[in-house]
C-alpha positions as CSV (number, residue, x, y, z in Angstrom):
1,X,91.6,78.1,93.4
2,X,87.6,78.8,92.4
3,X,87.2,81.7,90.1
4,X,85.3,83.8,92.4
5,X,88.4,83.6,94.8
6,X,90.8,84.3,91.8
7,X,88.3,87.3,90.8
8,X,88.5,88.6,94.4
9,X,92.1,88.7,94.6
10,X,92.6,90.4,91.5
11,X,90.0,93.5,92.5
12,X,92.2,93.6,95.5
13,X,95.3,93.7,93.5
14,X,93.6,96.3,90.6
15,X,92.7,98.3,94.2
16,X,95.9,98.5,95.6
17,X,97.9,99.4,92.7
18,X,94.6,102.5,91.8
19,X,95.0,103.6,95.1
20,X,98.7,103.6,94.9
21,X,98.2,105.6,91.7
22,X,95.5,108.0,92.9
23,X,96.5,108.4,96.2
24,X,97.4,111.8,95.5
25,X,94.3,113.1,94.5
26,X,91.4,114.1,96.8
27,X,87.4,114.4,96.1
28,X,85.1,117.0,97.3
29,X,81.5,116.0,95.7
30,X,78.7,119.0,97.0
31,X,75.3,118.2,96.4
32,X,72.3,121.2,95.9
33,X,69.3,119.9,97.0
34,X,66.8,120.3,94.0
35,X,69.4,121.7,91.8
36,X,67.7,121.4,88.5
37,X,69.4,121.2,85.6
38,X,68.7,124.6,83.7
39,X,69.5,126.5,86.9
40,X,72.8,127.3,86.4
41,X,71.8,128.2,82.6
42,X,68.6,130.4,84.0
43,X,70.3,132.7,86.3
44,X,73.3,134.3,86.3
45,X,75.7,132.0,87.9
46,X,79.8,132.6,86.6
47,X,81.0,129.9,88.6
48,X,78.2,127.0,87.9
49,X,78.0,127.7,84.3
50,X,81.0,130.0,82.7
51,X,83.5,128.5,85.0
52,X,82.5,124.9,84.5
53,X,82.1,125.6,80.4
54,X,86.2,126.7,80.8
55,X,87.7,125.0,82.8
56,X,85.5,121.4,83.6
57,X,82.6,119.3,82.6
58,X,79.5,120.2,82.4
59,X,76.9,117.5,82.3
60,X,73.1,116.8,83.0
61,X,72.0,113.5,85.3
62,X,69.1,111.6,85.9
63,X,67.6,110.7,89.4
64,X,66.1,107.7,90.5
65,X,62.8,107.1,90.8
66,X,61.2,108.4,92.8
67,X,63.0,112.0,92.3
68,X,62.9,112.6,96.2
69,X,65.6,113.8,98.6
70,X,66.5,110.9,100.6
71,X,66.2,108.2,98.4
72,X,68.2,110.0,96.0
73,X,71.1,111.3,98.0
74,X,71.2,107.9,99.0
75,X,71.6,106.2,95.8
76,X,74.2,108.8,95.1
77,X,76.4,107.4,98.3
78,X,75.6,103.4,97.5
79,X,75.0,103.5,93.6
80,X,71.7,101.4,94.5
81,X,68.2,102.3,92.9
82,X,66.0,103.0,96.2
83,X,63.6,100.0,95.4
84,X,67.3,98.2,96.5
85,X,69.0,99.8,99.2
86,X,65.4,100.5,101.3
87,X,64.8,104.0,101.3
88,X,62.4,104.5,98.9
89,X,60.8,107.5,99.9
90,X,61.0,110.3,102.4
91,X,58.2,108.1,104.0
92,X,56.7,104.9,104.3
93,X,55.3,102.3,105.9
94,X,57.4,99.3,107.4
95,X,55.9,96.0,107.0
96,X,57.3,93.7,109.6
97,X,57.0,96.4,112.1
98,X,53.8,98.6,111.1
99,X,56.0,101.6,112.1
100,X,56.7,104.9,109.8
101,X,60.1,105.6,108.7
102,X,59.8,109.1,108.3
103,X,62.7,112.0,108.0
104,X,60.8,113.8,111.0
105,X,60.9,110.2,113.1
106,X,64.2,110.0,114.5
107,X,63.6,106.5,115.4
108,X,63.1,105.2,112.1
109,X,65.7,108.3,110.4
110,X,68.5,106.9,112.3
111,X,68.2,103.3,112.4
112,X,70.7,101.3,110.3
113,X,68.6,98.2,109.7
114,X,66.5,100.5,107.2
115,X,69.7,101.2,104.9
116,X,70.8,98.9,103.0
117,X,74.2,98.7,100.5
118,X,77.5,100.1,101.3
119,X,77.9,104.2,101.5
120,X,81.0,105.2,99.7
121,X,82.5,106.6,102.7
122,X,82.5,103.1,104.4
123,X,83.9,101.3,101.0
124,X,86.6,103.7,101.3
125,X,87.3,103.9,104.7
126,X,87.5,100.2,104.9
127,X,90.0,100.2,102.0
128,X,92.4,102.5,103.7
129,X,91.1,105.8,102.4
130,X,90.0,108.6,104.9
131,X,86.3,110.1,104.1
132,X,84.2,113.2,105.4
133,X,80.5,113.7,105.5
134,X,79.0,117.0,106.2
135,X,75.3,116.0,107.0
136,X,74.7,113.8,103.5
137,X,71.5,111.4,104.2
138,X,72.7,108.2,105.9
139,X,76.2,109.8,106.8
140,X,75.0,110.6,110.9
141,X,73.3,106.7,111.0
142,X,75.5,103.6,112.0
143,X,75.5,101.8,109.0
144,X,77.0,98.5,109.1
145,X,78.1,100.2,112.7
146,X,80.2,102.8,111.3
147,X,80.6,106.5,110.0
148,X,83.1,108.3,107.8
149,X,86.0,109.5,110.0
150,X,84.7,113.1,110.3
151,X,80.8,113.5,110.5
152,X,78.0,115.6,111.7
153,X,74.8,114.7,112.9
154,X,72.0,116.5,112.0
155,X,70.1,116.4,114.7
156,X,72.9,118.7,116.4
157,X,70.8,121.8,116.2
158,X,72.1,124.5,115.4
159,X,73.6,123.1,112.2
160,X,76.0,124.6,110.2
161,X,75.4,127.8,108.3
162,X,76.3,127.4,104.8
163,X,79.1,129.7,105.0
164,X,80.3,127.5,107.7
165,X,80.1,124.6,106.0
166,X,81.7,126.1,102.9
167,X,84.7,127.0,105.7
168,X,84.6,123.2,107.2
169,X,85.4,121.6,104.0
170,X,88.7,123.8,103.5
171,X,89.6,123.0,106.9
172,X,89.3,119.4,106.4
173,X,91.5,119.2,103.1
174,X,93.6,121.6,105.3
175,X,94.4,119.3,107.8
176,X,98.0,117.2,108.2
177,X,98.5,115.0,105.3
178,X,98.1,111.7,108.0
179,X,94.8,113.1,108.8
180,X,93.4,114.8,105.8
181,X,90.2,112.9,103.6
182,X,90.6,112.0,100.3
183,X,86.7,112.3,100.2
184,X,84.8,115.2,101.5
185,X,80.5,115.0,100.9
186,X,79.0,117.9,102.2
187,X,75.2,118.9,101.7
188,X,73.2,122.4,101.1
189,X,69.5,122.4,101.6
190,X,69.2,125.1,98.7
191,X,67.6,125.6,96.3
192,X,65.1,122.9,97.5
193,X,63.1,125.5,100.4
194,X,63.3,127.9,97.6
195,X,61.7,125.6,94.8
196,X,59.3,124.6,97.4
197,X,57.9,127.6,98.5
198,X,58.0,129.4,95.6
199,X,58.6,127.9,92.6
200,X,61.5,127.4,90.4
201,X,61.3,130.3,88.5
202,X,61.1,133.5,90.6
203,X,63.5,135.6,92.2
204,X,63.7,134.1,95.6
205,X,64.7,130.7,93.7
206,X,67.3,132.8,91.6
207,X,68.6,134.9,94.3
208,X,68.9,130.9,96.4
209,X,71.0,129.4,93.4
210,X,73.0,132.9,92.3
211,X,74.2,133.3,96.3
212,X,75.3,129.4,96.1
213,X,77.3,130.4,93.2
214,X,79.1,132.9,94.8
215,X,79.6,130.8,98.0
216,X,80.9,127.8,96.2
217,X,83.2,130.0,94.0
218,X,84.7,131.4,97.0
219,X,85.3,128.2,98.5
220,X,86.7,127.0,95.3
221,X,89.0,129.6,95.2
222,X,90.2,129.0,98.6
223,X,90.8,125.0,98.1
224,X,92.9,126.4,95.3
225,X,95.3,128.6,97.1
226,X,96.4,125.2,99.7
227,X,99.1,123.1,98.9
228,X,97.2,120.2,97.6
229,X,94.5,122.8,95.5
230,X,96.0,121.4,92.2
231,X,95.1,117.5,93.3
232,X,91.9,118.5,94.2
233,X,88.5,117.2,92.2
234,X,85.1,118.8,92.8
235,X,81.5,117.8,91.7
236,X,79.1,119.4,92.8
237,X,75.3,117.8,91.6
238,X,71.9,117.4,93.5
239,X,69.0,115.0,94.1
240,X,66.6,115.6,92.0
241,X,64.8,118.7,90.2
242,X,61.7,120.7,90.3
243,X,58.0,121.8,88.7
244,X,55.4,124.2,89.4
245,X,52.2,122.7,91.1
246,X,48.9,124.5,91.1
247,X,45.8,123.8,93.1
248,X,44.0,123.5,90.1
249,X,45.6,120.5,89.0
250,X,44.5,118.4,91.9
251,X,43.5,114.4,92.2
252,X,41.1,113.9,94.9
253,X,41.2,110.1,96.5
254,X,38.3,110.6,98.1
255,X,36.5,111.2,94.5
256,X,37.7,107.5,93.6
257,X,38.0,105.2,97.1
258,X,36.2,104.2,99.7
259,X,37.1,105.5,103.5
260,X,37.5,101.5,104.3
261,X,39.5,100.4,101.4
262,X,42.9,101.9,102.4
263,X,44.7,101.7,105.5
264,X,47.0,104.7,104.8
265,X,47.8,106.6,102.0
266,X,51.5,108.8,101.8
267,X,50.2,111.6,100.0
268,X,53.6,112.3,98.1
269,X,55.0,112.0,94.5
270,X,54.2,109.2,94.3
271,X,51.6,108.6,96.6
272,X,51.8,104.9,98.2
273,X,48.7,103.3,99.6
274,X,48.5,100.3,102.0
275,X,45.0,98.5,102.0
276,X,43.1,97.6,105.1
277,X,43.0,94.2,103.4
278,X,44.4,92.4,100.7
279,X,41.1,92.2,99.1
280,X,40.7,95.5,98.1
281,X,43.7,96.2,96.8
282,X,41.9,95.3,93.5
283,X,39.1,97.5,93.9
284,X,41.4,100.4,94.6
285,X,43.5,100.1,91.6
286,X,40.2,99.4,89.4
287,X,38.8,102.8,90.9
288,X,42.2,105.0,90.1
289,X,42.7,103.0,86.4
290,X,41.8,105.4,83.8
291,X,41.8,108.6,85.9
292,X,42.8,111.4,84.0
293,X,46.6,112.7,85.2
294,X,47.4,109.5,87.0
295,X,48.8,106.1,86.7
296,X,48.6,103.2,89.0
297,X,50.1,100.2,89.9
298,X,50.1,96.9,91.7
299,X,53.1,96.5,93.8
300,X,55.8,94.8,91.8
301,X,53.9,95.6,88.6
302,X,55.5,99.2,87.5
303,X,57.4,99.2,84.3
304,X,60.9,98.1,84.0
305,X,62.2,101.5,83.4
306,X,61.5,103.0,86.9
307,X,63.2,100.9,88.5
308,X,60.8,100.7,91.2
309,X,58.4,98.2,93.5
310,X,59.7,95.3,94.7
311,X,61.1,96.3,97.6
312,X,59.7,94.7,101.1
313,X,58.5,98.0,102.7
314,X,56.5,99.0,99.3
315,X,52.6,99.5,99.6
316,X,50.1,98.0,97.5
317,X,49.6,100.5,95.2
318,X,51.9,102.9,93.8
319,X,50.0,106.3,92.3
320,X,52.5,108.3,90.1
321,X,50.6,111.8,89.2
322,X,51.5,113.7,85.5
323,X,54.3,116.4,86.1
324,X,52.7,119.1,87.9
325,X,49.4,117.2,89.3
326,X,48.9,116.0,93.0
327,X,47.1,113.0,94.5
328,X,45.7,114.1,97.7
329,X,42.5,115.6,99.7
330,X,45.0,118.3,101.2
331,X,45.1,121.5,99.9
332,X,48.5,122.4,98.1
333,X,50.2,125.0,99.8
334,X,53.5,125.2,98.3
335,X,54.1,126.3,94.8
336,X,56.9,123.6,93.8
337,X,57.9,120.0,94.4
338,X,59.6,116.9,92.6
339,X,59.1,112.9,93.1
340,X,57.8,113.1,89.7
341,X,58.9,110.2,86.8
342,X,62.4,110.8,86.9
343,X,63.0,111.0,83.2
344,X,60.9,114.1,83.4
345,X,63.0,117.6,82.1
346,X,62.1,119.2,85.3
347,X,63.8,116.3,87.5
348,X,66.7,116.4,85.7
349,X,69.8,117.5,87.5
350,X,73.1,119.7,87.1
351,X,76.0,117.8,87.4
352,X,79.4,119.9,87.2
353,X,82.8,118.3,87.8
354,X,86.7,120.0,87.5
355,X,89.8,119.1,88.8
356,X,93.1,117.1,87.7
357,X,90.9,113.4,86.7
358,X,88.4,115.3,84.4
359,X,88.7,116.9,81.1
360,X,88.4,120.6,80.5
361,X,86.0,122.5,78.3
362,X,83.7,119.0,77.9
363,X,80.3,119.2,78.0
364,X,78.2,116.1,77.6
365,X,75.4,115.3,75.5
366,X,72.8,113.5,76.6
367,X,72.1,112.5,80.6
368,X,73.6,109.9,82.9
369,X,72.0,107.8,85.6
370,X,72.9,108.9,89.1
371,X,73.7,105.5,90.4
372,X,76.5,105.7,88.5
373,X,78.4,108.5,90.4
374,X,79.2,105.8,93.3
375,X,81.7,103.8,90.7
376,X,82.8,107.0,89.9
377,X,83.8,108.2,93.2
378,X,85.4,104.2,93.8
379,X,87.3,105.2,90.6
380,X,88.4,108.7,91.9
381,X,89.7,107.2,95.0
382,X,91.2,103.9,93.6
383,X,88.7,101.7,95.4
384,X,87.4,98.6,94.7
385,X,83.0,99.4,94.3
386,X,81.4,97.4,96.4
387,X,77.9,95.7,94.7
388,X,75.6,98.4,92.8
389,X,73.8,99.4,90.0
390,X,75.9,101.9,87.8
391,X,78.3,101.5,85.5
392,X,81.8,103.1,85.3
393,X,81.5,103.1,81.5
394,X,78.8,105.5,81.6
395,X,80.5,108.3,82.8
396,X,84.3,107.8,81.7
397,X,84.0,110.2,78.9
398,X,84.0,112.6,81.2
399,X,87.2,111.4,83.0
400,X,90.5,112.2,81.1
């Protein structure tokens, strides 16, 4: 017998006998899109903030770089950095191809070839364990050929209201006990719009993150009052955070490049820019090196900390604006946005946890990294993680 075989068989065996153990116990993880991590401390939230103080843990994680939606949400499902399961950014260029993956190209969006690891609601399900997605990135595409076994696509318009899909993650932990999932992932566009649009300090942001407060505390309350409310955990976290922009703190490419050195440039944080030809690449990075409230990179040349690259699909040159600035010739028209280096303060995330496999009254020190909420949603279901790159250590002091 070869030692990987004998290892094999004994994660199998540690499996069976967690999920034997655990098998009682049912996850609900809700993210917030652009939940930053002060928001629950800002405004006057009883249920993100007094609630969680009581009764659960209280904690603050870090995003991966880049702090964007999709890559980030995705990372959260497969534990991956996005320079390592492919979506690393909301947009880019595919090599082999030429085409776009882009979350308003439904071609690219929803083809599986472009996400790579294993989603936690396929490691589960293949172990035995019934999931639910309610429209998480990656949870409407046919990864590996296969979804959770209750999903909705989100390009079923209309989609849910929140209120409804507050209601259709009762009804799911309300179903029979044969049909019930242990794991239910559903995901609220707010506060991101908010943040965008204006800002993430301003009443309209408040009033976003005070009325998911409420919403969530209702539906808390309700999961509570069902047989199995006592065996339920609940996290509820986000992607990423949020800064102010300004358009005085703009970065003009145009100022720097010539029209003929790049090919395209994703004006995003970061911005990503494909040459027209190899040989410029230099030129384009000597132009942007130095340039007040940037830095730039070669592809495969970022520092170690970020995480960041190497992947296939990345462009030649990475530029990674100061908190705040933008890289672009287009005007800014929103007041907030994120991407930014993700050990920033304002990309930092809320992360809030309760239920019978966390400790009360806990509140962390110091921040996690987000891959490593895939282990511990393996660990909360008593599955066996596939490949990733968290670590269950890092967050069992939260676990009692």
């Amino acid at each position: 017998m070869t030692k990987r075989f004998f290892y094999t068989l004994c994660l199998v065996a540690v499996s069976c006998l967690s999920l034997a153990a655990g098998n009682d116990h049912y996850t609900v993880i809700v993210s917030l899109d652009g939940f930053r991590w002060d928001y629950p401390e800002a405004y006057d939230t009883p249920f993100l903030e007094e609630f969680f103080v009581e009764h659960g843990v209280k904690a603050v994680m870090m995003p991966s770089f880049p702090s964007k939606t999709f890559p980030n949400h995705y990372t959260l499902a497969t534990g991956l950095y996005p320079d390592h399961h492919g979506i690393i950014s909301n947009k880019f260029k595919i090599r082999a191809t030429g085409k776009v993956y882009s979350l308003s190209k439904n071609d690219t969006r929803s083809d599986p070839q472009y996400y790579g690891g294993d989603p936690i609601w396929l490691t589960a399900k293949r172990q035995g364990v019934t999931t639910a997605t309610i429209y998480w990135v990656g949870s409407d595409v046919p990864i590996k050929g296969g979804y959770a076994n209750y999903w909705k696509n989100y390009m079923d318009k209309p989609l849910l209201t929140f209120p409804q899909r507050a209601d259709e993650v009762v009804r799911l932990l309300s179903l029979p006990e044969e049909q019930r999932p242990h794991l239910v992932m559903a995901y609220f566009e707010e506060p991101d719009h908010s943040g965008h649009d204006n800002g993430p300090v301003c009443m309209k942001t408040r009033r976003s993150v005070e009325y998911l407060d409420s919403l969530l505390a209702g539906m808390w309350q309700r999961i509570q009052a069902l047989p199995i409310g006592s065996q339920v955990n609940l996290i509820i976290t986000g992607d990423h955070g949020m800064t102010w922009l300004s358009p005085e703190r703009v970065i003009k490419p145009s100022d720097y490049l010539r029209s003929d050195w790049a090919e395209r440039i994703d004006n995003d944080y970061p911005a990503l820019i494909t040459a027209s030809q190899s040989k410029y690449i230099d030129d384009i990075v000597r132009a942007l090196e130095g340039v007040d409230h940037i830095r730039v990179w070669r592809r495969g040349e970022l520092p170690e900390y970020l995480h960041y690259g190497t992947n296939v699909n990345m462009a030649d040159v990475i530029v990674l604006p100061d908190v705040g600035w933008t890289f672009s010739d287009k005007p800014v028209t929103i007041k907030g946005s994120h991407g930014f280096d993700n050990t920033c303060s304002d990309m930092l995330v809320a992360f809030r946890a309760v239920g019978p496999d966390f400790k009360q009254r806990y509140q962390r020190s110091g921040t996690f990294r987000n891959v490593c909420v895939y282990p511990l949603l393996a660990h909360l279901l008593g599955v066996v993680p596939s490949p990733n790159d968290g670590d269950l250590n890092e967050v069992t002091d939260m676990l009692r």
